[in-house]
C-alpha positions as CSV (number, residue, x, y, z in Angstrom):
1,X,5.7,-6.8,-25.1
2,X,4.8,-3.7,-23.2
3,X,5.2,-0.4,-24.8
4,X,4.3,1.7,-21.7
5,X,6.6,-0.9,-19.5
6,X,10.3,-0.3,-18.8
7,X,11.8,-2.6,-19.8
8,X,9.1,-2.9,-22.5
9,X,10.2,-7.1,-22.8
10,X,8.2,-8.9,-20.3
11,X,8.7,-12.0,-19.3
12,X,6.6,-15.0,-19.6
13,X,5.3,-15.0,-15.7
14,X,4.6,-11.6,-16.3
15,X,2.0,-11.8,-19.3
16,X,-0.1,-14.4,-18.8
17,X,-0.5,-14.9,-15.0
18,X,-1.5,-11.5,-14.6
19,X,-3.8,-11.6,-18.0
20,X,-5.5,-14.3,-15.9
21,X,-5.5,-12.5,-12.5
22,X,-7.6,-9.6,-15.2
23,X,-9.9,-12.2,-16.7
24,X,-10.8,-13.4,-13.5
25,X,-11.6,-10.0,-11.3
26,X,-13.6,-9.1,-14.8
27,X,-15.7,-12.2,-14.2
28,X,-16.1,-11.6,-10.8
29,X,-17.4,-8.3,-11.2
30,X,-14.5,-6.6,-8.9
31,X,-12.5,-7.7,-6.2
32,X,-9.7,-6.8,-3.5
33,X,-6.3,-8.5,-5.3
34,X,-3.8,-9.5,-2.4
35,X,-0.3,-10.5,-3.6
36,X,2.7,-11.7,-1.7
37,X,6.6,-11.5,-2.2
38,X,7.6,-11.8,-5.8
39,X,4.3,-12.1,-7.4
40,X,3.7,-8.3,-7.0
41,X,4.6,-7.5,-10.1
42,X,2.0,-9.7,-11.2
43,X,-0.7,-7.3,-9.6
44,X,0.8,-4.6,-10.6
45,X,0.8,-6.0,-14.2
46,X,-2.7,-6.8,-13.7
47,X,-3.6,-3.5,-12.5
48,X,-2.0,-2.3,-16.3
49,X,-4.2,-4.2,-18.4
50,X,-7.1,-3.7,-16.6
51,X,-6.4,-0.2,-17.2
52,X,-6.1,-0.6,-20.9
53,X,-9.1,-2.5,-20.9
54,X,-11.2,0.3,-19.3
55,X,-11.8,-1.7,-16.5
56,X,-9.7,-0.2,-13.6
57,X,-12.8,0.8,-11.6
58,X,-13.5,-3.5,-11.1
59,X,-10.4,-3.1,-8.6
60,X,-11.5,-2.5,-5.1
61,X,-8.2,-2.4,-3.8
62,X,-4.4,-4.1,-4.6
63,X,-2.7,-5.3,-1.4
64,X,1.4,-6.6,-1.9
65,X,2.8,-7.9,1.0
66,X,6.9,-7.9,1.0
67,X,6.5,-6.8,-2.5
68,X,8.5,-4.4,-4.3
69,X,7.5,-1.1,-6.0
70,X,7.6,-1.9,-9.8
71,X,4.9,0.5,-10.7
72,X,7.6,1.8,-13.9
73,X,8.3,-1.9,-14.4
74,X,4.7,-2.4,-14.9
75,X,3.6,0.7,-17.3
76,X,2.2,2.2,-14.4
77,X,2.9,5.7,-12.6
78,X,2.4,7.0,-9.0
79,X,0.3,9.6,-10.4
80,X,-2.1,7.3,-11.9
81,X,-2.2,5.7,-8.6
82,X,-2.5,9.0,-6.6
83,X,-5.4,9.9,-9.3
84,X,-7.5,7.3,-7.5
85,X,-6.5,8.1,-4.0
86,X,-7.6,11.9,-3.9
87,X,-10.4,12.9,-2.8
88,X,-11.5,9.8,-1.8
89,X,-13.3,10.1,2.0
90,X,-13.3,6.4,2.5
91,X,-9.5,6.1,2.1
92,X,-9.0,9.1,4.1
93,X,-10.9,7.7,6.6
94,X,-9.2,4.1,6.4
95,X,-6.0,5.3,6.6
96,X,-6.5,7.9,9.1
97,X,-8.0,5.0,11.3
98,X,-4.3,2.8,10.8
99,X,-2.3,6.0,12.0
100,X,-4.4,6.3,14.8
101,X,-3.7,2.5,15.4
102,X,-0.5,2.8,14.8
103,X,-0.2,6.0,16.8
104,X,-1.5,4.0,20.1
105,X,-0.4,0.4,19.6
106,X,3.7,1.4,18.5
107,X,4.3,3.2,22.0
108,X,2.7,0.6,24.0
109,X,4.5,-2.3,22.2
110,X,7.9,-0.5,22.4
111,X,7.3,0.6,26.1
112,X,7.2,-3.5,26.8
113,X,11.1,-3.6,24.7
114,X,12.4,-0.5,26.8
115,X,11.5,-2.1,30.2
116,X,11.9,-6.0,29.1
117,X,15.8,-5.3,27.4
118,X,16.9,-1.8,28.7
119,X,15.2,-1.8,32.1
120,X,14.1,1.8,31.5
121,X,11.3,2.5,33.4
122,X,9.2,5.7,35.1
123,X,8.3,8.9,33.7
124,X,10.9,10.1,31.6
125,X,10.0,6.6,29.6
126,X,6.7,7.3,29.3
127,X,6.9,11.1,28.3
128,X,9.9,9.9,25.9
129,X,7.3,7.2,24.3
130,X,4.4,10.6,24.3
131,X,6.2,12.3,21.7
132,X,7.1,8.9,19.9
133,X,3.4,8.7,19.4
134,X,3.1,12.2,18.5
135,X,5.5,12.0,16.2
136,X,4.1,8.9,14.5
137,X,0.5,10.7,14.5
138,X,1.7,14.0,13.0
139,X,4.0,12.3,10.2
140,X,1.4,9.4,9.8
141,X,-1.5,12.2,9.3
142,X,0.6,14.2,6.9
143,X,0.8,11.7,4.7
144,X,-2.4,10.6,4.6
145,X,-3.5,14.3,4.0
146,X,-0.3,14.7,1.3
147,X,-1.7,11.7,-0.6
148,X,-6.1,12.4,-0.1
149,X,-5.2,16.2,-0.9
């Protein structure tokens, strides 16, 4: 039973699992959780308890890969998540490193797709993948500004 969780029934996988995954990043002093596909949830249950034992600050960072978003699921809100993201000059800085990655490596993957299956080559490609990659900076860096601000 969860009373900040909706639904507020959890089932089995989702109390004790991530009880465990709580107990252990406690003994371990902190630690970067990774989850993957439907075990998300789990995390995110983790991160919950850990929060209602006081001991949020022990996460380092939550990675789900191909999980959903089951923060409400979870008790959890995107403000409380948002509460530990502003501000914070070494996520700025993270992230603001991944759009510039993304901002370089999209175009020049794509540029390969255009010529390989369209047979689009020359200049107009190339100026038409130069404002791909601005656009992917510019909407990239707002976010990361709309979620450190």
């Amino acid at each position: 039973m969860c009373a900040t969780c909706n639904p507020s029934q959890l089932s089995p996988a989702n109390t004790w699992t991530p009880l465990n995954l709580a107990l252990l990043v406690e003994r371990l002093g902190g630690a970067i959780v990774a989850t993957h596909s439907q075990s998300g949830i789990m995390g995110h249950h983790m991160i919950r308890i850990l929060k209602e034992r006081g001991h949020l600050d022990l996460v380092k960072g939550l990675i789900t890969v191909e999980g959903g978003c089951s923060l409400p699921n979870s008790g959890l809100t995107a403000a409380e998540i948002l509460g530990r993201t502003r501000g914070s000059v070494a996520w700025f800085a993270f992230y603001s490193l991944f759009v510039l990655a993304v901002t370089v490596h999209a175009p020049i993957g794509l540029r390969s797709v255009l010529n390989e299956w369209l047979g689009w080559r020359g200049r107009s490609r190339d100026f038409a993948l130069l404002l791909f990659a601005a656009f992917l900076g510019w909407t990239g860096m707002r976010a990361v500004l709309g979620v450190f601000a």
